[in-house]
C-alpha positions in Angstrom: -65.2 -128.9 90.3 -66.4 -127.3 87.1 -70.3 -127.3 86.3 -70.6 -130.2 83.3 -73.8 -129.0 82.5 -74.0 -126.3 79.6 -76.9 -124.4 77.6 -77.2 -124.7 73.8 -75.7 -120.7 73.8 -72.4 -121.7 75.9 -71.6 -124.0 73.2 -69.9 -121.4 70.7 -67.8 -120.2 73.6 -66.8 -123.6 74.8 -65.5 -124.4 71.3 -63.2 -121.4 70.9 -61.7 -121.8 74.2 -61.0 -125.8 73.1 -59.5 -124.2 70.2 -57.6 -121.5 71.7 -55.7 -124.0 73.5 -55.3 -126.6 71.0 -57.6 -129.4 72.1 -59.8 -130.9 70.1 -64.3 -131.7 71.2 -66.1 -134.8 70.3 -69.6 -134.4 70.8 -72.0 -137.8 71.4 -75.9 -137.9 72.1 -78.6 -139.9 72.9 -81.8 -140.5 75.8 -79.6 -142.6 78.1 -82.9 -143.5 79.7 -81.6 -146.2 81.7 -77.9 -146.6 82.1 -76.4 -150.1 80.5 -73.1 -151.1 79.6 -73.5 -150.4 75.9 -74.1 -146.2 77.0 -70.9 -147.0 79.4 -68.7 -148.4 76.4 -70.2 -145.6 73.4 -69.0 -142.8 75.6 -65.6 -144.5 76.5 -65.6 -145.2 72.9 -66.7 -141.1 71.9 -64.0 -139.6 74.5 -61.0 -142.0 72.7 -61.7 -139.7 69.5 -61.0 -136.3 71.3 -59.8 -134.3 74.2 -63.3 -133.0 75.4 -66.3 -135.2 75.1 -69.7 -133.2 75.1 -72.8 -135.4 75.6 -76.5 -133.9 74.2 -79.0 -135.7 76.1 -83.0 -135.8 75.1 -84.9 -133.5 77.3 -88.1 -135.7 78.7 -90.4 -134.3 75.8 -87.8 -135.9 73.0 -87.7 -139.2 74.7 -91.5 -140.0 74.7 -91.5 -138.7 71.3 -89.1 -140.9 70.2 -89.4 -143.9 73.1 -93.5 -143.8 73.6 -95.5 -142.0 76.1 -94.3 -144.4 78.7 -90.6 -143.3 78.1 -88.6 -141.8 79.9 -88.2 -143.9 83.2 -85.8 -141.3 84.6 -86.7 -137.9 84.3 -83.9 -135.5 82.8 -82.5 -134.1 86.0 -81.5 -137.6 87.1 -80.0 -138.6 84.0 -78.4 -135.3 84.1 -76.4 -136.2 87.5 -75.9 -139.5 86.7 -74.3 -138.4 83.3 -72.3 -135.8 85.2 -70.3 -138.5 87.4 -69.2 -140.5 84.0 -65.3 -140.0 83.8 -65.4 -140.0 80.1 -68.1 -137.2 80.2 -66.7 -133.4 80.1 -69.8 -131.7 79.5 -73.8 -131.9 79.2 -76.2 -130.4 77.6 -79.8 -130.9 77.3 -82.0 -130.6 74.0 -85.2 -131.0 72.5 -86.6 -132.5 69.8 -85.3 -135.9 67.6 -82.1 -134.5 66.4 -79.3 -132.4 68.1 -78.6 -130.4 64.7 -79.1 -127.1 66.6 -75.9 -128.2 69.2 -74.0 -129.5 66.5 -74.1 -126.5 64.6 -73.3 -124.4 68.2 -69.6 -126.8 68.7 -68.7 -127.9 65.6 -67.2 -130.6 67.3 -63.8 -132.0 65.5 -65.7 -135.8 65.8 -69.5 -136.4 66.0 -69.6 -140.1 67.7 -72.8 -142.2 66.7 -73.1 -145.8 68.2 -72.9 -149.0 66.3 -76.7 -149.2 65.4 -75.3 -146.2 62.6 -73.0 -146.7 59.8 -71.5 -143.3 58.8 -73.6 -142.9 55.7 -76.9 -143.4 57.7 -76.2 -140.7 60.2 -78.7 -138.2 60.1 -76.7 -135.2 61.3 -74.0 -136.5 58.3 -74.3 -133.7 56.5 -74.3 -130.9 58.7 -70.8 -132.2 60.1 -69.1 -133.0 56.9 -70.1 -129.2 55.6 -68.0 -127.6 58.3 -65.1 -130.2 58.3 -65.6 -132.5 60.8 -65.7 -136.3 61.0 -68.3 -138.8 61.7 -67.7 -142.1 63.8 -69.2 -144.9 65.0 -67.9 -145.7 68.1 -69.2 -148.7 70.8 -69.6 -152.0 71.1 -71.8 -154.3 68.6 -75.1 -153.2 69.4 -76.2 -155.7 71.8 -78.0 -153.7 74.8 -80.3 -151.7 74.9 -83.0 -150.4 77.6 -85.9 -151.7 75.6 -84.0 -155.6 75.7 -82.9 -154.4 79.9 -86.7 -153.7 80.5 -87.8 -156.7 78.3 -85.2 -159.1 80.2 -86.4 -157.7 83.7 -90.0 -158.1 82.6 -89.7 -161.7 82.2 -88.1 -162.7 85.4 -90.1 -160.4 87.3 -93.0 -162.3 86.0 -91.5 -166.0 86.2 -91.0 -164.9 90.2 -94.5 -164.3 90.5 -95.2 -167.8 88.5 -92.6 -170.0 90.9 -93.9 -167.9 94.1 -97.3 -168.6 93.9 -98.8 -165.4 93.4 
């Protein structure tokens, strides 16, 4: 089995051997903190627009600066494996910080895929794509999970056992 997860400087290399062959790379990101059905159906959704799907996940540092200092639940080597055994995932690739500009600018992916919480003129990495000739998506289901809602949800029935147990 091929290793899915990549470095920021294997990215140029990966894209000319796509090319070389004819295929084409759609590239989606996000914390994937704690795995729902909405992550499930944005990277089915990302790895319809393309041959190759790469995935940038937020390194642990990017996720508490964009989740909170409580964030993330899972640290990045676990989201990492649990990433890897996706079907619809071809490769990984950590980064830091709130945007993946950097990778994007490393694959030039044919398609960057953002999820339904986006329209494609409020996609910060827009612009950077469009310049080099690629295409912007939104690709998912209506945005109607998320881990904040999961942890929320579990939160309240978690509590209401306590109530209705006596404790």
């Amino acid at each position: 089995m091929k290793p899915k997860i990549l470095r920021l400087k294997d990215l140029p290399g990966l894209r000319r051997r796509t090319r070389r062959v004819g295929k084409t790379v759609a590239f989606a990101n996000g914390c994937f903190d704690l795995l729902h059905v909405g992550h499930i159906r944005y990277l089915w959704g990302a790895k319809a627009t393309a041959d190759i799907l790469v995935v940038g996940i937020n390194d642990d540092a990017s996720v508490r600066l964009l989740k909170g200092p409580s964030r993330p639940y899972m640290p990045l080597a676990e989201r990492l494996e649990i990433l890897s055994a996706l079907e619809p995932v071809d490769y990984l690739v950590p980064f830091s910080g709130r945007r993946p500009l950097e990778m994007i600018e490393a694959l030039r992916p044919d398609v960057h895929c953002k999820g339904t919480d986006y329209l494609v003129r409020s996609v910060p990495e827009r612009s950077v794509v469009e310049r080099y000739g690629g295409r912007v998506l939104i690709v998912g289901d209506r945005k109607d999970h998320s881990t904040t809602d999961l942890l929320r949800k579990v939160g309240r029935k978690r509590t209401s056992a306590r109530r209705t147990s006596g404790r």
